[in-house]
C-alpha positions as CSV (number, residue, x, y, z in Angstrom):
1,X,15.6,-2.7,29.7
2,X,13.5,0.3,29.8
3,X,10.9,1.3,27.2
4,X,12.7,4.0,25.5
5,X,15.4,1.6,25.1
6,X,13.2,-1.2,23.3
7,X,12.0,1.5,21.2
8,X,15.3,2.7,19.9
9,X,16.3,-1.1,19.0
10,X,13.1,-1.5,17.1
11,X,13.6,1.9,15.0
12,X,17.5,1.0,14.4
13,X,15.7,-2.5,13.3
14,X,14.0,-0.8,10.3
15,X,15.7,0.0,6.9
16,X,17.7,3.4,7.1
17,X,15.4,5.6,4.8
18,X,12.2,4.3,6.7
19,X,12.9,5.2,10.3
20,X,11.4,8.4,10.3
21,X,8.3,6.3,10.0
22,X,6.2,5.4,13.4
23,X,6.3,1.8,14.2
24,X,3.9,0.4,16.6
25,X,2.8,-3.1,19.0
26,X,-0.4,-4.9,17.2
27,X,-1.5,-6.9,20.0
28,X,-4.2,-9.0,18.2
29,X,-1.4,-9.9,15.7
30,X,1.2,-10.0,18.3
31,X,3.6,-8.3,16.1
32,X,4.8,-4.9,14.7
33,X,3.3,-2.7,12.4
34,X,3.5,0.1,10.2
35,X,1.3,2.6,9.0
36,X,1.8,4.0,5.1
37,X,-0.5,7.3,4.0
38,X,-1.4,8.6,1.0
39,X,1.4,9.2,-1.5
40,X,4.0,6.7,0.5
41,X,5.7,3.6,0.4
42,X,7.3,1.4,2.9
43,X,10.1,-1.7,2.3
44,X,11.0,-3.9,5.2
45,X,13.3,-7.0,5.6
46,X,11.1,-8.2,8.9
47,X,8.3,-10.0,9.5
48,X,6.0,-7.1,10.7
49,X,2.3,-5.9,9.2
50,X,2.3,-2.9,7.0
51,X,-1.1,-1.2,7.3
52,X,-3.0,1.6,4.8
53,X,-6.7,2.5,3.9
54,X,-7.7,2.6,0.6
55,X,-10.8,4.1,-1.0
56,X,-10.1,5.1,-5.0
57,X,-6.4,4.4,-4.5
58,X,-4.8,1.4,-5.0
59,X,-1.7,-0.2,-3.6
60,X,0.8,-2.6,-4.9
61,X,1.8,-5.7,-2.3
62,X,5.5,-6.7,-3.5
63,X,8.1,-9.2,-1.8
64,X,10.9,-11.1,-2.9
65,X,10.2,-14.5,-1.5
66,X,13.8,-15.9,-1.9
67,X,15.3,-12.6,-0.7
68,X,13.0,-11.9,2.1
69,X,12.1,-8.2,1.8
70,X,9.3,-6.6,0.2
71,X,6.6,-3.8,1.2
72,X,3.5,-1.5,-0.3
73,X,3.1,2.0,-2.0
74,X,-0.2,4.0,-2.0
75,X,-0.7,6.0,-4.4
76,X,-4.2,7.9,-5.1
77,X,-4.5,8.5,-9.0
78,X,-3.0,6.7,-12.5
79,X,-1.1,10.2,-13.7
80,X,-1.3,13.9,-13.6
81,X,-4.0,14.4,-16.2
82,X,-7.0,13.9,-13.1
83,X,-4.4,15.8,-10.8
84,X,-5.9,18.6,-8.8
85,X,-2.4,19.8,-7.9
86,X,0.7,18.3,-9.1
87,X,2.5,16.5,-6.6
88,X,4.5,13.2,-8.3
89,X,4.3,11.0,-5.2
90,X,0.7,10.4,-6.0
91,X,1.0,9.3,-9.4
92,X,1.0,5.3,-10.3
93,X,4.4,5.6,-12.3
94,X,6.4,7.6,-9.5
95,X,4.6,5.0,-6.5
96,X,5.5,1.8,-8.6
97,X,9.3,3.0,-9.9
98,X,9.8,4.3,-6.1
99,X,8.7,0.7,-4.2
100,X,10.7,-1.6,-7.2
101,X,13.8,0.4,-6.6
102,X,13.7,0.1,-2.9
103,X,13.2,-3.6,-3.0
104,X,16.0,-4.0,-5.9
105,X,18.5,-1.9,-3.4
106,X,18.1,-3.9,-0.2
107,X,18.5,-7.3,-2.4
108,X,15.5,-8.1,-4.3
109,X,15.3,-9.5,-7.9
110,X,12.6,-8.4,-10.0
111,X,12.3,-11.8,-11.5
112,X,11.1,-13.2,-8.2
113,X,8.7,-10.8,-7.4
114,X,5.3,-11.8,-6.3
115,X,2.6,-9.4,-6.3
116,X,-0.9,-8.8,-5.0
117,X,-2.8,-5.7,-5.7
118,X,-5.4,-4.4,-3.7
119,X,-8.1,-1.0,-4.1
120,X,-9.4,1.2,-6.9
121,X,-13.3,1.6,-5.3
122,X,-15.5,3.5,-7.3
123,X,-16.4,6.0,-4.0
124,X,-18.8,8.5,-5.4
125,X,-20.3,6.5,-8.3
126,X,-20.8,8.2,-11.8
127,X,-18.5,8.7,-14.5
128,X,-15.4,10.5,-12.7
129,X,-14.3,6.9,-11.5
130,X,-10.8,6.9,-10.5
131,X,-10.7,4.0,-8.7
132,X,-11.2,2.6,-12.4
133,X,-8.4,4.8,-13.9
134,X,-6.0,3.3,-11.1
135,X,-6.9,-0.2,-12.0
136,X,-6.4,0.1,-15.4
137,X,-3.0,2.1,-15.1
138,X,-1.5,-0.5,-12.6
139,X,-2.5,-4.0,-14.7
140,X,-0.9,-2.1,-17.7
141,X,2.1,-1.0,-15.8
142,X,2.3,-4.8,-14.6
143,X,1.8,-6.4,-18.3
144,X,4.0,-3.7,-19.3
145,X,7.1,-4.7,-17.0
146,X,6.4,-8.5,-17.6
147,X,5.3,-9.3,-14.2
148,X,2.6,-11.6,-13.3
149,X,0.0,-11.0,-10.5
150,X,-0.5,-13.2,-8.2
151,X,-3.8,-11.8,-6.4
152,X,-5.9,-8.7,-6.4
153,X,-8.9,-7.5,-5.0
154,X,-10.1,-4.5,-6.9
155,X,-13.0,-2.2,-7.6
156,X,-16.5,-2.6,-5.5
157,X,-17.8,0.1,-3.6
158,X,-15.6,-0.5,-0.5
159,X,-13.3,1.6,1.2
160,X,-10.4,-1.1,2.2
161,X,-8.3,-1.4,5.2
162,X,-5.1,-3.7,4.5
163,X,-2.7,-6.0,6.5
164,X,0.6,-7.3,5.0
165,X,3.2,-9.0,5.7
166,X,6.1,-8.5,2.9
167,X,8.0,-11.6,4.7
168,X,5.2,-14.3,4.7
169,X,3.5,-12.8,1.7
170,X,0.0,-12.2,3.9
171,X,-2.1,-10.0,2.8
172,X,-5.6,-9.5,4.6
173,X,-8.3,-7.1,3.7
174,X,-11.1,-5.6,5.4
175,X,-13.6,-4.5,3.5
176,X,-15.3,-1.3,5.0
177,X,-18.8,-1.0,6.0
178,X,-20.7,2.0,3.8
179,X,-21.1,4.3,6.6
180,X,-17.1,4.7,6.0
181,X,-17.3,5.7,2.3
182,X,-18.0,9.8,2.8
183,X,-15.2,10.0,5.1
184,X,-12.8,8.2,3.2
185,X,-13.9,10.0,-0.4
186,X,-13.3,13.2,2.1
187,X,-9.6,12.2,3.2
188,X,-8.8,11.2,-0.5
189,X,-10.0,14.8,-1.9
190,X,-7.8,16.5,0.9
191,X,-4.7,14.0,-0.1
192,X,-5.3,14.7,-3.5
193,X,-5.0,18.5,-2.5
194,X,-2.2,17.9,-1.1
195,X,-2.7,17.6,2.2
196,X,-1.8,15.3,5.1
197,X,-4.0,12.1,6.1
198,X,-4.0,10.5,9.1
199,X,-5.5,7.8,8.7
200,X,-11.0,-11.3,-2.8
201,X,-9.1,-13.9,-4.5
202,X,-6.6,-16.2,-4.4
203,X,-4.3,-16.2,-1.0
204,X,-6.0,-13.2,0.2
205,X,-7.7,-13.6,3.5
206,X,-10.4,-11.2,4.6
207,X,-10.9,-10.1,7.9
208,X,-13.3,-8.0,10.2
């Protein structure tokens, strides 16, 4: 079997609305993995790593355990009022309403959701803290909708780098060293613009 060939299977492997999305060998993990930016969200029914960096944002780990799919959103601020140009897939509401409703229509129940949340660094320090904004929106959005949280790691200084697994329920976080911190507050400004990135408690396991 040739390469193109294994590639094709994995991408017909994926959920129909996510195979536009690159999907790529981990070799330390020996597994499959998927990057999400800024502003997206990705739901998968295999045991595979999703991967995103967070600075100020904050994203929301969800699986059905008993249904076996879950995935992640990413979204960079709580609602439009600290927008610097209005784009809904950034907004906290929009992120969590888009992840839920992917789960719910490839088989999940919302009453068997467990979720980890991970993000919200204060970057830049001072007032403007929208890592705090996000933290506070997505615990009321959660007490709001009657779920229950099962880990987080939240706030610091830290940009974070994040591994899960929406099958197993692993979630790993690295947290960055400060030398990261301009470059990530950078890419968030330019997200937050509008434009394209490249880019501990409980059961959560931190890694270098």
């Amino acid at each position: 079997m040739d390469v193109s060939q294994v590639s094709d299977e994995i991408t017909q492997a994926m959920l129909p609305e996510f195979r536009h999305m690159r999907r790529f060998w981990m070799p330390q993990r020996e597994c499959y993995g998927v990057k999400v930016i800024a502003g997206d969200y990705y739901v998968s029914q295999q045991s595979e790593f999703i991967t995103t960096v967070l600075g100020s944002c904050v994203t929301a780990c969800i699986r059905d355990p008993k249904r076996g799919v879950g995935g992640i959103n990413h979204f960079l601020l709580p609602d439009s009022s600290v927008d610097i140009l209005s784009s809904s897939n950034r907004y906290g509401v929009f992120a969590m309403e888009q992840l839920i409703n992917a789960i719910i229509k490839h088989g999940g129940r919302r009453e068997n959701f467990e979720i980890k949340l991970v993000g919200g660094g204060n970057m830049i320090g001072g007032v403007n803290d929208i890592g705090r904004s996000n933290i506070t929106f997505v615990k009321n959005f959660m007490a709001t909708e009657g779920f229950t949280i099962e880990a987080q790691d939240l706030g610091g200084h830290h940009p974070r780098k994040i591994l899960y697994n929406p099958i197993t329920g692993r979630l790993l976080v690295n947290k960055l060293r400060d030398k990261n911190r301009e470059r990530y507050f950078t890419n968030e400004l330019e997200a937050q613009r509008g434009q394209k990135i490249k880019y501990a408690d409980n059961d959560i396991e931190l890694f270098d």
